[in-house]
OpenMM code with the backbone's topology and positions (N, CA, C; nanometers):
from openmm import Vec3, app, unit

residues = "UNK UNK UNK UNK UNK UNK UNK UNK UNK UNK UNK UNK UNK UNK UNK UNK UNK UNK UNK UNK UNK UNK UNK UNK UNK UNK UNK UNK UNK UNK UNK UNK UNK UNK UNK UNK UNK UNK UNK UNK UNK UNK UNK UNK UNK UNK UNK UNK UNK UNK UNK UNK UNK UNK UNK UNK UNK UNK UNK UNK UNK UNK UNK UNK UNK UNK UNK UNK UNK UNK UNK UNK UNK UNK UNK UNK UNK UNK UNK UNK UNK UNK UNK UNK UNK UNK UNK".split()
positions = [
    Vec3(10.7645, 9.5619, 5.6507),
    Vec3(10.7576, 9.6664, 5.5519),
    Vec3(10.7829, 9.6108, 5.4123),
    Vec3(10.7476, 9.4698, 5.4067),
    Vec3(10.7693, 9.4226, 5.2650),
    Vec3(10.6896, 9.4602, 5.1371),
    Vec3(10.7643, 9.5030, 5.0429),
    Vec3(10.6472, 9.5505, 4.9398),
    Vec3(10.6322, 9.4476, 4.7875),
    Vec3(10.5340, 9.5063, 4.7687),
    Vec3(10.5075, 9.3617, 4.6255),
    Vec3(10.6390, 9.3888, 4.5069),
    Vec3(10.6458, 9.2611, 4.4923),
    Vec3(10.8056, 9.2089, 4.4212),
    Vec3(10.7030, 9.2463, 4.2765),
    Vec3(10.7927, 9.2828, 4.1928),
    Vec3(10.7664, 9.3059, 4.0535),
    Vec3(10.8496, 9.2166, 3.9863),
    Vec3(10.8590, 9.1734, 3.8224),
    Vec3(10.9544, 9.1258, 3.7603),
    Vec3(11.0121, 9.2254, 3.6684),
    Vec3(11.1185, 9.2505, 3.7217),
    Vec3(11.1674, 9.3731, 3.6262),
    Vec3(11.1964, 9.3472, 3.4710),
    Vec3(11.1835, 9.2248, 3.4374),
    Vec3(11.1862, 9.1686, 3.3013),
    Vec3(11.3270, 9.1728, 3.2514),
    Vec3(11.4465, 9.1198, 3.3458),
    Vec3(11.5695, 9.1316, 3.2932),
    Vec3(11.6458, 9.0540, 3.4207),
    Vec3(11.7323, 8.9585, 3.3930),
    Vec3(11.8285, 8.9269, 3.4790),
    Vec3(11.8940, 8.9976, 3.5460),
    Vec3(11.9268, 8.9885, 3.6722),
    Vec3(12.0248, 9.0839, 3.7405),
    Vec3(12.0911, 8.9715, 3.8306),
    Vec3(12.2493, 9.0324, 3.8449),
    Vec3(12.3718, 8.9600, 3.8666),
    Vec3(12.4122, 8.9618, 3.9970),
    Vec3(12.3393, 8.8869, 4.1260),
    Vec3(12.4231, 8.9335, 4.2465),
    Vec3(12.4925, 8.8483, 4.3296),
    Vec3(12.5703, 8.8968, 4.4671),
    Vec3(12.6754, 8.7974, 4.4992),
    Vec3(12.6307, 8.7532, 4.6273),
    Vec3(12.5907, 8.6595, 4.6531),
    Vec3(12.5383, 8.6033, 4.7929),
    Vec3(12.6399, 8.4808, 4.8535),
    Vec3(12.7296, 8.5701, 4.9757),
    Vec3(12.8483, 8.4877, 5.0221),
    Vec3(12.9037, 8.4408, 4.9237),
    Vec3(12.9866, 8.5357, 4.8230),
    Vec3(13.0589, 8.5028, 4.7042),
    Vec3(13.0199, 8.4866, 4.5952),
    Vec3(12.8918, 8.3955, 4.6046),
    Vec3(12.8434, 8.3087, 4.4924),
    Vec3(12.7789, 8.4260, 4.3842),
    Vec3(12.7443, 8.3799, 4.2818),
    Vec3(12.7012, 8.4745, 4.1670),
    Vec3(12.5644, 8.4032, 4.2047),
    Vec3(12.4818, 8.4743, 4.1880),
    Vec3(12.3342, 8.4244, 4.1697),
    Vec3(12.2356, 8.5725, 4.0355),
    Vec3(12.1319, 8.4970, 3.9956),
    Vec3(12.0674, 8.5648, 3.9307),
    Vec3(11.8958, 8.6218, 3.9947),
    Vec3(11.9051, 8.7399, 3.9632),
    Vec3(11.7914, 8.7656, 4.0194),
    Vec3(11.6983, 8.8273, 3.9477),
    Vec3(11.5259, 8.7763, 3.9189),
    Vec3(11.4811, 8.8479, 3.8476),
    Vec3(11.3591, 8.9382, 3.8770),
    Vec3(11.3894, 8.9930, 3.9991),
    Vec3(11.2711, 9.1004, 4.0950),
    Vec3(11.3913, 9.1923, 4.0998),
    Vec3(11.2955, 9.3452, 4.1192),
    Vec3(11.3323, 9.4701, 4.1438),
    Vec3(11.3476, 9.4297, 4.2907),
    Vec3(11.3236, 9.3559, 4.3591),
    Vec3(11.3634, 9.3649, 4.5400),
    Vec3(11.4048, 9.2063, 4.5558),
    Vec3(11.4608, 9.1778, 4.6942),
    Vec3(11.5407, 9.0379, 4.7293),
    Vec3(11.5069, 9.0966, 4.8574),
    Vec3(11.4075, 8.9655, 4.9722),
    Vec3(11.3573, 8.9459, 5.0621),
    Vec3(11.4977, 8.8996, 5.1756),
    Vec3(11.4760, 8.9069, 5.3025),
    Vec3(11.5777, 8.8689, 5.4147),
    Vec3(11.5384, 8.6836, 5.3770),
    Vec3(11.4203, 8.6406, 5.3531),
    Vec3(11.3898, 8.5121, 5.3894),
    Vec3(11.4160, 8.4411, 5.2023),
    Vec3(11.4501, 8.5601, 5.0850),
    Vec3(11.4965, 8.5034, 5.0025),
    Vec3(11.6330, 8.4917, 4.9954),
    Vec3(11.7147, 8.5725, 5.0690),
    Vec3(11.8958, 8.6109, 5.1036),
    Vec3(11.8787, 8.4827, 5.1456),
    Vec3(11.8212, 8.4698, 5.2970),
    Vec3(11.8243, 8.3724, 5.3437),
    Vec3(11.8635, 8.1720, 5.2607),
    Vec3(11.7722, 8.1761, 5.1490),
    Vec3(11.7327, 8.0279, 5.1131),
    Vec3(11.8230, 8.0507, 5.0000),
    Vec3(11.8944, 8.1515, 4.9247),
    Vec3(12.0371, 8.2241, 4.8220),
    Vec3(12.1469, 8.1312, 4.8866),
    Vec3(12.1387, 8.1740, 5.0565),
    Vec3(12.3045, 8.1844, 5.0696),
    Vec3(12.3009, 7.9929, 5.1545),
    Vec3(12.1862, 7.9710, 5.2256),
    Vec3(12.1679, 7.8574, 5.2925),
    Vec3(12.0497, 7.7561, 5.2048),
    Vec3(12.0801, 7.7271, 5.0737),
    Vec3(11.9824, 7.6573, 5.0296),
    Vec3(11.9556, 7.4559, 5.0891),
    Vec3(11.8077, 7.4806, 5.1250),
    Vec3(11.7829, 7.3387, 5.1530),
    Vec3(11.8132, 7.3261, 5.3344),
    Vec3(11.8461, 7.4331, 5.3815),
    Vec3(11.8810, 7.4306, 5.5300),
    Vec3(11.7610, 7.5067, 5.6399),
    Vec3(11.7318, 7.4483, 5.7214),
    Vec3(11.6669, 7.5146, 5.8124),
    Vec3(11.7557, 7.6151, 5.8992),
    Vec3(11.6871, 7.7071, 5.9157),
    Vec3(11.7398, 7.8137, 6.0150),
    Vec3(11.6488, 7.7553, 6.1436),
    Vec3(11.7637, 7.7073, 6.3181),
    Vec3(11.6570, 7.7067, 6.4101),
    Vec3(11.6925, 7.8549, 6.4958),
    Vec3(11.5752, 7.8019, 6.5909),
    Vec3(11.5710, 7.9454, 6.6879),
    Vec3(11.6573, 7.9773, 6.7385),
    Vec3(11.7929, 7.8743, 6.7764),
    Vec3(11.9266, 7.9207, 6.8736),
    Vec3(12.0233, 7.9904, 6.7372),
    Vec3(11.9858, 7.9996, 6.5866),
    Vec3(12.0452, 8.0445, 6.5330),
    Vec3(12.0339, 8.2385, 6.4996),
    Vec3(12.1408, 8.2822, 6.4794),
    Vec3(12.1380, 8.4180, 6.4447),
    Vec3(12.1630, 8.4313, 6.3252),
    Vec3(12.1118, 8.5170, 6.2200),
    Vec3(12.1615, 8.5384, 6.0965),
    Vec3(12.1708, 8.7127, 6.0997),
    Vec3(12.2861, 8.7541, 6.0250),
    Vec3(12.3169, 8.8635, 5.9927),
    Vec3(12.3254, 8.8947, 5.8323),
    Vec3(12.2568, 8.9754, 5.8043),
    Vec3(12.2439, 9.0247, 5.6305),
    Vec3(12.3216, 9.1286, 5.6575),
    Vec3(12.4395, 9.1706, 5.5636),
    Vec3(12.4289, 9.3356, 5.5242),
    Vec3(12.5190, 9.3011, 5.3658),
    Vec3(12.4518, 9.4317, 5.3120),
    Vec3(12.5007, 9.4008, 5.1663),
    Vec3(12.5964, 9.5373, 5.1164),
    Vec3(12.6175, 9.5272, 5.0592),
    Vec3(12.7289, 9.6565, 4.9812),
    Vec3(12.6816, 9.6863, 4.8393),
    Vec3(12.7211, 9.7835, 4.7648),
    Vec3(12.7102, 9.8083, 4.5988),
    Vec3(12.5523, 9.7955, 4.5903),
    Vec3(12.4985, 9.8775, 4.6598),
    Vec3(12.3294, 9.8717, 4.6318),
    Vec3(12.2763, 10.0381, 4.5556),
    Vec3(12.1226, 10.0394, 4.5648),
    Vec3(12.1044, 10.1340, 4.4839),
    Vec3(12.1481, 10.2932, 4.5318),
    Vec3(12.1441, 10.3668, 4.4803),
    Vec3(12.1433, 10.5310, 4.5810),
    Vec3(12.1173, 10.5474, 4.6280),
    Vec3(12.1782, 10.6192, 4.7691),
    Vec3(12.0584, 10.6441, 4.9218),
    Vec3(12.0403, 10.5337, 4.9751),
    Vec3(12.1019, 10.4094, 4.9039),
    Vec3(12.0670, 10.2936, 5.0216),
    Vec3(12.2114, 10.1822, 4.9939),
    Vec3(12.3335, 10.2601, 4.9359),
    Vec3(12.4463, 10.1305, 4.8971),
    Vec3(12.4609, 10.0235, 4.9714),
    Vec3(12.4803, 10.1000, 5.1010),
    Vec3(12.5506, 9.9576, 5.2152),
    Vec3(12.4537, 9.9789, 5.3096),
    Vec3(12.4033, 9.8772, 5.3806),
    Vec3(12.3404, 9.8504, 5.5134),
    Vec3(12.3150, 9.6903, 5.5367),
    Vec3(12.2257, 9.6942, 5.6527),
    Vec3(12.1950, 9.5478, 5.7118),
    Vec3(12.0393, 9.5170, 5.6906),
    Vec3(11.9959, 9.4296, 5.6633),
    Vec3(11.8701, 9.3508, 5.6394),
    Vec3(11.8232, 9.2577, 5.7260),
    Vec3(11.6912, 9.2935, 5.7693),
    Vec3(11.6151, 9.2332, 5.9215),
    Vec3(11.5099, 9.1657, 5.8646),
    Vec3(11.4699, 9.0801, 5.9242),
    Vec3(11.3485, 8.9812, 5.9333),
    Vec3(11.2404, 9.0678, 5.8802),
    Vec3(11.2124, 9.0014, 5.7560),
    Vec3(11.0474, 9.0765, 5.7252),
    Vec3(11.0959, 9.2472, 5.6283),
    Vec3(11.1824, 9.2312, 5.5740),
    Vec3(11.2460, 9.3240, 5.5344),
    Vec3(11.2554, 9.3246, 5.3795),
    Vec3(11.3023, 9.4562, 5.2781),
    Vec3(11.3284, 9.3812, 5.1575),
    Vec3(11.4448, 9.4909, 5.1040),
    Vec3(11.5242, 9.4817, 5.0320),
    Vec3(11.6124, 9.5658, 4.9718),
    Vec3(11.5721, 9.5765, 4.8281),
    Vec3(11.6171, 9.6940, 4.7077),
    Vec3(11.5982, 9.6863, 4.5995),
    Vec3(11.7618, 9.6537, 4.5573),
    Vec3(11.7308, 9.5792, 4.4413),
    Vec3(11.8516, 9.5056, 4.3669),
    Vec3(11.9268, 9.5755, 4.2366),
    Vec3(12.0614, 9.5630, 4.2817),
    Vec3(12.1039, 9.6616, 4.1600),
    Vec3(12.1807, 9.5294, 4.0935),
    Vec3(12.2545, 9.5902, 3.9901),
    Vec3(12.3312, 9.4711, 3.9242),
    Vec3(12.5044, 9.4709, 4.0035),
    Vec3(12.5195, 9.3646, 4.0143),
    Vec3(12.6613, 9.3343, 4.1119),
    Vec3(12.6553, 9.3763, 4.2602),
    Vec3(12.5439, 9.3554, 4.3087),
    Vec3(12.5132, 9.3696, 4.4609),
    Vec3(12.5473, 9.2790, 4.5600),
    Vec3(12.6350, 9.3041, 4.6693),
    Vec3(12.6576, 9.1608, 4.7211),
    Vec3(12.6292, 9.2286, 4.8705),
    Vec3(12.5526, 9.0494, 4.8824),
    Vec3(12.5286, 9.0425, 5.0110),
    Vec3(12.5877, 8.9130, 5.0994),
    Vec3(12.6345, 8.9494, 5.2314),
    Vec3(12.7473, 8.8445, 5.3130),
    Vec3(12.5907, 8.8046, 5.4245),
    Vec3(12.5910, 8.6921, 5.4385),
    Vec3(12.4658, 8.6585, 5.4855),
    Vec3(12.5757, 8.4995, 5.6303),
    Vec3(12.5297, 8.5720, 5.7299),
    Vec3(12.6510, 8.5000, 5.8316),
    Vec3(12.5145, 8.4069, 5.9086),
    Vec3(12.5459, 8.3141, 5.9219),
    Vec3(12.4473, 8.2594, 6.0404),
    Vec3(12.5481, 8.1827, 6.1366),
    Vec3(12.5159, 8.2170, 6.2554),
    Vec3(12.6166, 8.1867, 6.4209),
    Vec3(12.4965, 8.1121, 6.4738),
    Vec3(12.5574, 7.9980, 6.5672),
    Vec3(12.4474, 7.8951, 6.6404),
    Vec3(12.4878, 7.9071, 6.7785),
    Vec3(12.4157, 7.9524, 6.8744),
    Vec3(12.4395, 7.9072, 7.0445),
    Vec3(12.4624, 7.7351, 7.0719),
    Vec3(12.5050, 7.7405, 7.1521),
    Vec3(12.5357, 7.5873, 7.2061),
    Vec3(12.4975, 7.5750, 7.3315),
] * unit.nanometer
topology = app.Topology()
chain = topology.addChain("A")
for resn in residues:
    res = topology.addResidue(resn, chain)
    for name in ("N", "CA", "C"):
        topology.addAtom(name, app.Element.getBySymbol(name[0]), res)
């Protein structure tokens, strides 16, 4: 259900596993959270990742983010992005 990213023409301030990052789309993809919070790392198949974010827009503050997915971005939005590995 991904929809086309716009540039909202303004920085926006969000927190991915703590970190401050800048964002400059009206939306942030699971597979852009993703390369935010794990940059330069492969995700493999025995791995699980969990998105959910807090301080989001109206009607949608807090929830979880799935594969192929996109959220809209507010300013000071944070998202905890967990990845667990089977052994």
């Amino acid at each position: 259900m991904a929809q086309e990213k716009q540039d909202n023409g303004h920085a926006t301030e969000i927190y991915v596993n703590t970190r401050p990052h800048t964002w400059n789309e009206n939306k942030i993809s699971y597979s852009e959270l993703l390369a935010l919070a794990f940059p330069g790392e492969q995700v493999g198949e025995q791995d699980t990742v969990t998105i959910r974010y807090s301080r989001g827009n109206n009607g949608n503050g807090a929830g979880s983010l799935t594969n192929g997915h996109d959220v809209s971005v507010k300013k000071g939005m944070v998202f905890d992005v967990v990845r667990t590995s089977r052994s």
